[in-house]
C-alpha positions, 0 to 999 in steps of 0.5 A: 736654109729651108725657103718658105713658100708664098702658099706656106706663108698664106696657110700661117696666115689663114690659120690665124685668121679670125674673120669675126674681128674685121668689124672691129678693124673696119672702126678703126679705119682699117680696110677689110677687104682682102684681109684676113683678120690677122693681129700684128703680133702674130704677124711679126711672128710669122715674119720672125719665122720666115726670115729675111727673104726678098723674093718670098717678099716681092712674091707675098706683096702681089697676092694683095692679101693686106696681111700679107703685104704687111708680112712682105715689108716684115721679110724684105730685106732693104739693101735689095730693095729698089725705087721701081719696087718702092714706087709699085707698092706705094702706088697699091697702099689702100690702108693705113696699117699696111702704109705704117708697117711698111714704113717702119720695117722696111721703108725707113731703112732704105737710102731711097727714103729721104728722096721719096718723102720729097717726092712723095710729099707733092703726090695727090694720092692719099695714101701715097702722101701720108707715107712721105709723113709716115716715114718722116715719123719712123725715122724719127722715131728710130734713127737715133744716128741722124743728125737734127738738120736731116729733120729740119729741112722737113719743117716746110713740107709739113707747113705745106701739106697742114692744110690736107683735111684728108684723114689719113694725111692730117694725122700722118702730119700731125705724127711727123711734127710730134715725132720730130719733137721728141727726138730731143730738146733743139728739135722740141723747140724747132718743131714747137715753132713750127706748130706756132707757124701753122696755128696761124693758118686760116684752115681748120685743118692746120689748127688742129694739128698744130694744137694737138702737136703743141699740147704734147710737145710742150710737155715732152718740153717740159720733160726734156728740161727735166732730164737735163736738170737731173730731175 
């Protein structure tokens, strides 16, 4: 097997960079500095090419190229990844793509996960809180093994962290209710009521999440029934 180079992976990079695109980035949020103009896309490409190296990743990471840590996430390999290194890149996170990407390729993949998003969860950093949220959502999203009590027991961390107003967090919380409410018709309901238990907070904040999950989880509801009636 032939190693790619951290400065083989940067020219991939740099020849697919399009830096009249950042502007367009920078209004959806996104950081551009230290970032190259790169889509996602192309970038699971260049991952697609590379293959699972955790070294190229650890190596890729502290170049602090945005779009090389998200490729970082993309070619680390779980078993080899540790909390020493979880925390270290947890702490850099200054995007919110960086966090999302890093979370679904990677994070939600190690048995560290479930520990971190306790952790994580009580951490004043921004973007150190929304992954603990962030991974709540991924792993919902894609472990289709776990049982519903795994997310359950992230019903009161999502109550107490709905009254952060901090964009990057209200968001990822919101996404962890929805995505928990998806996964099938028990936990549809479970996450409804926890929205109906957050509604009743006495914060801005708190409504809007728990009225943005209502509205969708009432007809993700609606289309749960619908599959089990055979419709």
């Amino acid at each position: 097997m032939v190693t790619v180079t951290v400065d083989e992976v940067l020219e991939m990079l740099k020849a697919k960079a399009k830096s009249d695109q950042l502007a367009g980035m920078a209004q959806f949020g996104l950081v551009t500095e230290q970032r190259l103009g790169v889509s996602v896309p192309e970038l699971r490409a260049i991952a697609k090419q590379v293959g699972k190296d955790h070294d190229l990743a650890l190596a890729l990471w502290k170049t602090g190229i945005l779009e090389a840590r998200i490729v970082a996430g993309m070619v680390g390999e779980p078993e080899k990844l540790t909390e020493e290194q979880m925390e270290a890149w947890v702490a850099e996170i200054n995007s919110w793509d960086v966090c999302d990407q890093l979370c679904m390729n990677l994070f939600e993949k190690s048995p560290f996960a479930p520990r971190k998003i306790f952790e994580w969860s009580q951490r004043e950093e921004e973007f150190v809180k929304r992954t603990a949220f962030a991974l709540i959502a991924c792993l919902a999203w894609h472990d289709k093994k776990a049982d519903d009590e795994v997310f359950i027991r992230f019903f009161p961390l999502i109550q107490r962290e709905a009254t952060d107003a901090r964009n990057f967090v209200k968001k990822a919380v919101n996404w962890a209710l929805r995505n928990i409410g998806k996964r099938n018709l028990n936990l549809n309901q479970a996450a409804l009521a926890c929205a109906r238990e957050i509604q009743q907070m006495d914060d801005k904040t708190a409504r809007w999440i728990a009225a943005d999950a209502i509205r969708e989880l009432s007809n993700k509801q609606a289309a749960l029934r619908s599959v089990q009636r055979g419709c």
